[in-house]
VEXDREN-2710 file (C-alpha; in Angstrom, 1 decimal):
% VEXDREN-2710
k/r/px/py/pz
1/UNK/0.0/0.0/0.0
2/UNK/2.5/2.9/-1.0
3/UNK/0.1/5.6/-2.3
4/UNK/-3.4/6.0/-1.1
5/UNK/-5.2/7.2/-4.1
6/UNK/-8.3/9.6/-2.2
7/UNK/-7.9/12.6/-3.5
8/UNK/-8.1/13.6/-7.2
9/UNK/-5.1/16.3/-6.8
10/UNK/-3.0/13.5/-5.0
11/UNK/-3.3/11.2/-7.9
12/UNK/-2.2/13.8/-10.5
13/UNK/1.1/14.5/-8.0
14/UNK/2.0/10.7/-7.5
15/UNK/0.4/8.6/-9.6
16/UNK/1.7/7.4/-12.9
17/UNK/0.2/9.1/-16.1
18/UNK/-0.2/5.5/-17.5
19/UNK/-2.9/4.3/-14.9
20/UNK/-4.4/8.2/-13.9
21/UNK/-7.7/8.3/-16.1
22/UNK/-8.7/4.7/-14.4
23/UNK/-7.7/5.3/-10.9
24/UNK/-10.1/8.5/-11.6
25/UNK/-12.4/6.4/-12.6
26/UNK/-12.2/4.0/-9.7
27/UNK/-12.4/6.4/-7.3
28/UNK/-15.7/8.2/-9.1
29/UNK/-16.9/4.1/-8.3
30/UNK/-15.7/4.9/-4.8
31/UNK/-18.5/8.0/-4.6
32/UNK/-21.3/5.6/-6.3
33/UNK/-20.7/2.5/-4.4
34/UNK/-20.4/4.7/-1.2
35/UNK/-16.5/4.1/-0.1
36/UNK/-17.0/0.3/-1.0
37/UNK/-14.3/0.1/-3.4
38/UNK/-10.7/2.2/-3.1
39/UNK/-7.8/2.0/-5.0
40/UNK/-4.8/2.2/-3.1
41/UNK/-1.8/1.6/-5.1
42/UNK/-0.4/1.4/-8.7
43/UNK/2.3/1.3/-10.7
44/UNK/2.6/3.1/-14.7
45/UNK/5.7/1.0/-15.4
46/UNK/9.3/2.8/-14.8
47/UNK/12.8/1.9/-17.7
48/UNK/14.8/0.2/-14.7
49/UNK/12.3/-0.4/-11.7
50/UNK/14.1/0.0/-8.1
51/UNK/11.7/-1.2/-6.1
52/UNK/9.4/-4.4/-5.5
53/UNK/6.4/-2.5/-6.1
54/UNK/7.7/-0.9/-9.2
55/UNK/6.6/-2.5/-12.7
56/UNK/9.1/-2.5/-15.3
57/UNK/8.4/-0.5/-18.5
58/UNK/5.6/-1.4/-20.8
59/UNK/3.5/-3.3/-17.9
60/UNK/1.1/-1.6/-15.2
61/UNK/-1.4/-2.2/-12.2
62/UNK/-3.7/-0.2/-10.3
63/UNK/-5.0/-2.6/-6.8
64/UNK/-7.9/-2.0/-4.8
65/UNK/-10.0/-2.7/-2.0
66/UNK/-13.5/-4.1/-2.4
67/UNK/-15.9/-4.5/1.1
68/UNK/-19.0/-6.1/0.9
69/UNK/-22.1/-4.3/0.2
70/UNK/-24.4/-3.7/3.2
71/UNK/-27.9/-4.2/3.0
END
């Protein structure tokens, strides 16, 4: 969990411009689904990665958090 993606300006500061438009559109999920689902980390791909968490270039991710819908 290195960057907690909650706030829109956040994301355009630390996230990677690869995976921006759909952690935006994960977190406008978030508002629907009433804080349900979060996205809390990603990676845009980096030319020589120097950390775990870091995908190499060409390849991406974007995780999240999914809690069961209350009824």
């Amino acid at each position: 969990m290195e960057i907690l993606h909650t706030d829109p300006g956040e994301i355009e500061r630390n996230a990677d411009p690869g995976v921006r438009k759909l952690i935006h559109a994960i977190l406008h999920l978030k508002e629907q689904f009433e804080d349900n689902i979060m996205p809390f980390s990603s990676c845009g791909g980096h030319t020589g990665p120097t950390k775990a968490t870091q995908c190499k270039e060409g390849e991406f991710y974007v995780e999240i958090a999914i809690n069961p819908l209350s009824r």
